[in-house]
C-alpha positions in Angstrom: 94.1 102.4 113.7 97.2 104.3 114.8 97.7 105.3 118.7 100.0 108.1 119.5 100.3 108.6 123.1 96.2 109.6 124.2 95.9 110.4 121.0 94.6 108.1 117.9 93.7 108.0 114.7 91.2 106.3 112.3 90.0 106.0 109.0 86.7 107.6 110.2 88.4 111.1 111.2 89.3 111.7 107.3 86.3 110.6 106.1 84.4 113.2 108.7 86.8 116.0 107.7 86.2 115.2 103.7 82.3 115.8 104.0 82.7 119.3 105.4 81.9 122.0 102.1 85.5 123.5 102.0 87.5 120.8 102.6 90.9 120.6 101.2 90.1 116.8 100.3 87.5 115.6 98.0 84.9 112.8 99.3 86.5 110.5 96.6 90.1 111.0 98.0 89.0 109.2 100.8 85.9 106.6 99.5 87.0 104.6 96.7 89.8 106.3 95.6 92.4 105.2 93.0 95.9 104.1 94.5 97.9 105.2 92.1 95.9 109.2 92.5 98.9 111.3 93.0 96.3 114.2 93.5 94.6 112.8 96.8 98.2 111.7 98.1 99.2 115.7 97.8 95.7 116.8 99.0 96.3 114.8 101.8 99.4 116.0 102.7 98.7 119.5 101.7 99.0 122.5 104.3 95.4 123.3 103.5 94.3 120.2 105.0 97.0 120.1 107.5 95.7 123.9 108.5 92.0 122.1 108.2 92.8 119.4 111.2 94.2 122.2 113.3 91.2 124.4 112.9 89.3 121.3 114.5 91.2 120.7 117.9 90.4 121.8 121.0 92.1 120.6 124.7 90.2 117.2 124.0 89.7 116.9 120.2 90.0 113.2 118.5 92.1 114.8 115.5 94.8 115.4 117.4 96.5 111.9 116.5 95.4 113.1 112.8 97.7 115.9 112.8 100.4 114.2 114.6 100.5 111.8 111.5 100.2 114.4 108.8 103.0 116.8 110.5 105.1 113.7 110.7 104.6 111.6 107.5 104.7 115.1 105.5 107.6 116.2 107.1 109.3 112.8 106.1 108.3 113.1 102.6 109.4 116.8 101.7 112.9 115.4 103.7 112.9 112.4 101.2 112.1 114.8 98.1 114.6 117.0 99.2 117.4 114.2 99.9 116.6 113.2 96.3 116.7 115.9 94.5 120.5 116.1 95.6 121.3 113.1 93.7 
């Protein structure tokens, strides 16, 4: 569990979002996924399920914390992809 300020966030609030019918992430990419999938790593990251978490807020929604992480960690990645590309 991560906290981020009131917000936090749990393995439970990906599973939740990866049962809806057009989720961006597959039920596996959560539930016994393979570590080395490259596929649920993007899908994770992806502005589709970005755009999926911030369809769900509201002024007290528990995926708040949720998108705080993705916006962040993504962020950090394309940075890190970009910084190494320039190598």
């Amino acid at each position: 569990m991560l906290t981020f300020g009131n917000s936090f966030l749990g393995f439970g609030h990906v599973l939740e979002l990866s049962k809806s019918p057009n989720s961006a992430l597959y039920h596996a990419d959560v539930l016994n996924v393979d570590k080395q999938d490259d596929g649920a790593a993007y899908r994770l990251f992806s502005h589709e399920f970005l755009y999926e978490v911030f369809q769900t807020l509201n002024s007290d929604s528990k995926n708040r914390g949720l998108l705080i992480y993705l916006f962040i960690i993504g962020k950090l990645n394309l940075n890190l992809l970009f910084i190494l590309n320039l190598l």
